[in-house]
Legacy VTK file of the C-alpha trace (Angstrom):
# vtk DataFile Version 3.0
C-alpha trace
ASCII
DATASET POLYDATA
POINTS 283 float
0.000 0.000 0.000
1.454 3.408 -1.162
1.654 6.529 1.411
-1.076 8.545 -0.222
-3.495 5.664 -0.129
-2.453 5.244 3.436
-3.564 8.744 3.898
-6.427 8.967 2.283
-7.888 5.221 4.554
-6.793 7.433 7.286
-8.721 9.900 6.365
-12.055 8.111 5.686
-11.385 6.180 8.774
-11.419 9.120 11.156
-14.034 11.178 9.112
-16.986 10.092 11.259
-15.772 10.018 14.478
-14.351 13.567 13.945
-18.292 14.813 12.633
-19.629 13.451 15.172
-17.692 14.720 17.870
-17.880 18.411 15.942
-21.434 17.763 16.008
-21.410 17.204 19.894
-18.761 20.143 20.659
-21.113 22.749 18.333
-24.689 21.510 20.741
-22.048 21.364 24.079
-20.414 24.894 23.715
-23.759 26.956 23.535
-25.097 25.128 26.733
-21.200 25.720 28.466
-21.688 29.723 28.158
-25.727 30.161 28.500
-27.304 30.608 31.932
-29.042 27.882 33.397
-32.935 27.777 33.629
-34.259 29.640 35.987
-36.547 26.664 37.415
-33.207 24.389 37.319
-31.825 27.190 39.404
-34.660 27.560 42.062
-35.851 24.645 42.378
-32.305 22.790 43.051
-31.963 25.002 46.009
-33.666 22.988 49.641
-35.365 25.203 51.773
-37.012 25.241 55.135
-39.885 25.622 56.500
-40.521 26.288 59.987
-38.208 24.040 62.420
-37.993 21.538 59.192
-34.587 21.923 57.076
-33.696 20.810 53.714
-36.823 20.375 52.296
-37.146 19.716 48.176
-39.497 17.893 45.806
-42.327 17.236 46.161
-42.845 20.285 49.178
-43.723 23.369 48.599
-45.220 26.846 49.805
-44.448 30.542 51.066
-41.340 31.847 48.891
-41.203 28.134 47.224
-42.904 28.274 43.974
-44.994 25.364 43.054
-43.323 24.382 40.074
-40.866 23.370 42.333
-43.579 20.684 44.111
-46.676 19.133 43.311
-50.218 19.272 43.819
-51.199 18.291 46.970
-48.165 19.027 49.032
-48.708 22.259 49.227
-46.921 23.511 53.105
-48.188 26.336 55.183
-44.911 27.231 57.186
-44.553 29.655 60.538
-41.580 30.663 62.408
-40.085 28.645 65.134
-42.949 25.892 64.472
-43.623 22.258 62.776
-45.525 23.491 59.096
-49.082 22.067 58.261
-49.895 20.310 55.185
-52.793 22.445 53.275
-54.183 19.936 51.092
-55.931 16.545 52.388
-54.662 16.920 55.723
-55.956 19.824 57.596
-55.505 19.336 61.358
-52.238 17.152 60.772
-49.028 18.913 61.337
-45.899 17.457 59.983
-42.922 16.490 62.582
-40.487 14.990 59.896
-39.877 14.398 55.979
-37.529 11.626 55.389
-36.598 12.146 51.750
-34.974 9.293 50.677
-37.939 6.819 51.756
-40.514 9.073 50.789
-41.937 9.096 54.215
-43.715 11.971 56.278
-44.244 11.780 59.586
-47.467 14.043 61.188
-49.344 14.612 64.286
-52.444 15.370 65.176
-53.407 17.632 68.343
-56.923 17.230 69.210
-58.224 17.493 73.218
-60.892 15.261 74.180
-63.295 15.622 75.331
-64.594 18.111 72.635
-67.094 19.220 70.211
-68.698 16.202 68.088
-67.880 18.832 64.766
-65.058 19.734 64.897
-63.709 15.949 66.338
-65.481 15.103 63.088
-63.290 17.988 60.856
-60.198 17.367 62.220
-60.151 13.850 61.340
-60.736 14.552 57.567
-59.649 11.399 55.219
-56.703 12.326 52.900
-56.032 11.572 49.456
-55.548 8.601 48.832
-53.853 8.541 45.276
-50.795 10.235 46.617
-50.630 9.514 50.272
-50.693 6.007 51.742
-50.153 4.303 55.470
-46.662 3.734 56.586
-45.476 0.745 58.158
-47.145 -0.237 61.299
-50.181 2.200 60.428
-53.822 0.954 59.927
-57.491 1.766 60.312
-59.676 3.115 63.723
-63.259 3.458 63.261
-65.161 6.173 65.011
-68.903 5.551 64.957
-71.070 8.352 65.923
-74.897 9.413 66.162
-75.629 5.696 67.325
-79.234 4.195 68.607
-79.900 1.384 69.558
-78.007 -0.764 73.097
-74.574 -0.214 72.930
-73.724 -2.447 75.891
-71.116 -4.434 73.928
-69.110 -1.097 73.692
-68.519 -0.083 77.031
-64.746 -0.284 76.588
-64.845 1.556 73.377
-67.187 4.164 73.799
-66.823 8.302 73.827
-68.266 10.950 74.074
-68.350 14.461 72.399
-70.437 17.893 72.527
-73.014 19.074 70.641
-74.617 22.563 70.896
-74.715 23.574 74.237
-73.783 20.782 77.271
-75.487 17.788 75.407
-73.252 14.773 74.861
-73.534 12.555 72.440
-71.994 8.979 72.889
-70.306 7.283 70.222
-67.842 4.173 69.919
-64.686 3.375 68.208
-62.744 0.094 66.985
-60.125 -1.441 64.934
-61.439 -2.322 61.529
-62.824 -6.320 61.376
-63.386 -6.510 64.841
-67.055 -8.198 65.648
-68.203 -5.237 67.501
-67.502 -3.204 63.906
-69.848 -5.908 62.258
-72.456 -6.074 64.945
-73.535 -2.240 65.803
-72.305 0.012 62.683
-75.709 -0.466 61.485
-76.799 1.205 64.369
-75.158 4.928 63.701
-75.622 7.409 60.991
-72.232 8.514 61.275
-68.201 7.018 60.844
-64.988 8.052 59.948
-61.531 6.150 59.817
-58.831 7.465 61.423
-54.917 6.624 60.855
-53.752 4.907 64.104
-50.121 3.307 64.936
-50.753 -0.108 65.496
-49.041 -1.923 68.443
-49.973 -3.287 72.602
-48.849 0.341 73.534
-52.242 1.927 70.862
-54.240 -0.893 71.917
-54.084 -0.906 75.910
-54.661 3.306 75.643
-58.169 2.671 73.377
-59.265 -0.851 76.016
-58.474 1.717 78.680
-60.227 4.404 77.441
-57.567 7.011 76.165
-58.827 7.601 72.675
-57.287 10.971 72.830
-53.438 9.491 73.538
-54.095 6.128 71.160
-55.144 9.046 68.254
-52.487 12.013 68.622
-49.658 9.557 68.343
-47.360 10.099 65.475
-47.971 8.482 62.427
-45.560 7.836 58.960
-47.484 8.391 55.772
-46.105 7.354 52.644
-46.380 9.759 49.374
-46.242 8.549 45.723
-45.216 12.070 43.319
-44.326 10.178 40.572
-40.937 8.647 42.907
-39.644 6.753 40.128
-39.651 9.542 37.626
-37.954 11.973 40.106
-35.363 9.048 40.873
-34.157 8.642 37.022
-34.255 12.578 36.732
-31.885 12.932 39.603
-29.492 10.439 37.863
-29.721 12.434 35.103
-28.090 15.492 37.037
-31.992 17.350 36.899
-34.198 18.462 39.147
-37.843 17.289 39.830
-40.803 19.759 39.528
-44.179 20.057 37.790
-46.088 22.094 35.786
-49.134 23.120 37.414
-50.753 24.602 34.991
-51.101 21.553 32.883
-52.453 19.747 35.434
-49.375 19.010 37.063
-47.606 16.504 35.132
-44.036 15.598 36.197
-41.162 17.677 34.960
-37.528 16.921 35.063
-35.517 20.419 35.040
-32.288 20.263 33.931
-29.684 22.996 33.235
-30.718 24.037 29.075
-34.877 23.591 29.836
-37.307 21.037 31.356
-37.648 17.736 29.797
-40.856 15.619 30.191
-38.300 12.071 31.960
-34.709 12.968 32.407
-31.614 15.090 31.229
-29.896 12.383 29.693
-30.036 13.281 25.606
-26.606 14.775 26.073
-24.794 11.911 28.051
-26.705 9.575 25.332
-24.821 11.774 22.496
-21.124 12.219 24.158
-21.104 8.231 24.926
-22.170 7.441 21.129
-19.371 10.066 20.072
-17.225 7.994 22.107
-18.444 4.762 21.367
-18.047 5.555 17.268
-14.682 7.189 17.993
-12.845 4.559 20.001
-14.279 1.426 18.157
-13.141 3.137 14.237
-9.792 3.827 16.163
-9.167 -0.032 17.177
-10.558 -1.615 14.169
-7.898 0.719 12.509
LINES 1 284
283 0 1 2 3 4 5 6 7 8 9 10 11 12 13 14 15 16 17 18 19 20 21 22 23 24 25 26 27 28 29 30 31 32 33 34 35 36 37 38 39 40 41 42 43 44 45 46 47 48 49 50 51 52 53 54 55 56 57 58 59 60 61 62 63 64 65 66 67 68 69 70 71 72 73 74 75 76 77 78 79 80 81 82 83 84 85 86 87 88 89 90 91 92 93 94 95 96 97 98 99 100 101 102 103 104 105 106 107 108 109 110 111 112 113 114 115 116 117 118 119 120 121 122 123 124 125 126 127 128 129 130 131 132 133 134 135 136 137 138 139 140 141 142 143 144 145 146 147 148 149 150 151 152 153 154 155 156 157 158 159 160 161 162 163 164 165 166 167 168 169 170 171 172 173 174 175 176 177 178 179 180 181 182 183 184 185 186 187 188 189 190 191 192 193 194 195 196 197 198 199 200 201 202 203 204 205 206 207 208 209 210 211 212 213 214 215 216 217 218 219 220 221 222 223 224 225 226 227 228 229 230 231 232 233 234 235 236 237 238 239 240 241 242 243 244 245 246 247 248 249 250 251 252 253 254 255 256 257 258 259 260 261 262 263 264 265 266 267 268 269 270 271 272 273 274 275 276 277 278 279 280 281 282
């Protein structure tokens, strides 16, 4: 084989390699000198709220802009104080966020005895397609307005306030006990109420503590599209929505937001590579 026709193999050889990575340098460069998106820049930022620190995705409220959180997890924060969730969970005030098992743990403070409405508001039932139990978290049943002998109850029973003095008695139990099957017939009224489940929970309510057995903390889990927000973060983004298209997922990443992850330029750079250093051995 002459030189020139040496030359000119080498030339074919590295022809592709060299357009691609041209190709890659000409997309990079533009991105290396432009500012980043400004919802890549705020959102990437934690925050606080209240006494809680480093709070991200999916949380939001105050100075944090939803498009940094979803729908739903919305947080009303003061100073020197645990925040409250807005949305799903009024009268439930959250002690903890543990990010990396998507877990929040909340309280409730209610006083017994007290009024039969607003026993009845502060246990309000949350949503159920983004919040679920915990471990070691099931079901109470509060039955109120009852009529009818509720003997078989005396353990279980309470009592709360209507207008004026009058008491009304009610009962409560775990979920597929036989006292749920035998009297719920008998009252107009029930609600289910998030309860730690353990001998600790269960001598309070035999004793008659419903108040203690009820205010104890409790982990809920949230679902905000966790495996989407997972492969964003690999992909060096950020997670966030867009709530004004009904709040679909967004990843954020440094050029724009991208519906799943950040990762067409990694994709590019390791073909460029791939091409460059496989022509290169063959050769």
């Amino acid at each position: 084989m002459n030189f020139h026709k040496m030359k000119a193999n080498l030339f074919q050889s590295l022809i592709l390699p060299f357009t691609i990575t041209a190709f890659c340098i000409l997309i990079a460069i533009p991105s290396c000198f432009s500012a980043d998106d400004y919802r890549y820049s705020t959102c990437r930022t934690m925050y606080s709220c209240g006494v809680i620190a480093d709070i991200d995705y999916p949380f939001w409220g105050d100075d944090r802009s939803p498009y940094c959180g979803r729908e739903g997890f919305q947080l009303d924060c003061k100073e020197n104080e645990f925040p409250t969730l807005r949305s799903g969970f009024e009268g439930f005030t959250v002690a903890r966020i543990h990010r990396k098992l998507q877990l929040m743990t909340i309280f409730r403070n209610v006083l017994f005895p007290t009024s039969c409405s607003q026993l009845f508001r502060e246990m309000i039932t949350f949503n159920k397609t983004i919040f679920s139990y915990g471990p070691g978290v099931g079901n109470l049943s509060l039955f109120y307005d009852c009529s009818g002998n509720l003997s078989q109850s005396d353990e279980n029973k309470f009592t709360c306030h209507v207008e004026g003095n009058e008491e009304r008695t009610g009962f409560y139990t775990f979920e597929g006990r036989d006292l749920l099957r035998n009297l719920s017939n008998n009252c107009s009224k029930v609600i289910r109420v998030p309860i730690v489940l353990g001998d600790l929970n269960e001598n309070r309510l035999v004793a008659g503590r419903l108040g203690e057995a009820i205010n104890e903390d409790i982990d809920m889990k949230y679902n905000a599209d966790n495996e989407s927000c997972s492969a964003c973060i690999d992909s060096e983004g950020v997670c966030g929505s867009n709530p004004s298209n009904s709040d679909p997922f967004l990843c954020f990443c440094r050029d724009r937001p991208h519906d799943q992850t950040c990762a067409g330029m990694h994709f590019i750079i390791f073909l460029a590579n791939f091409f460059y250093y496989s022509i290169l051995s063959d050769w």
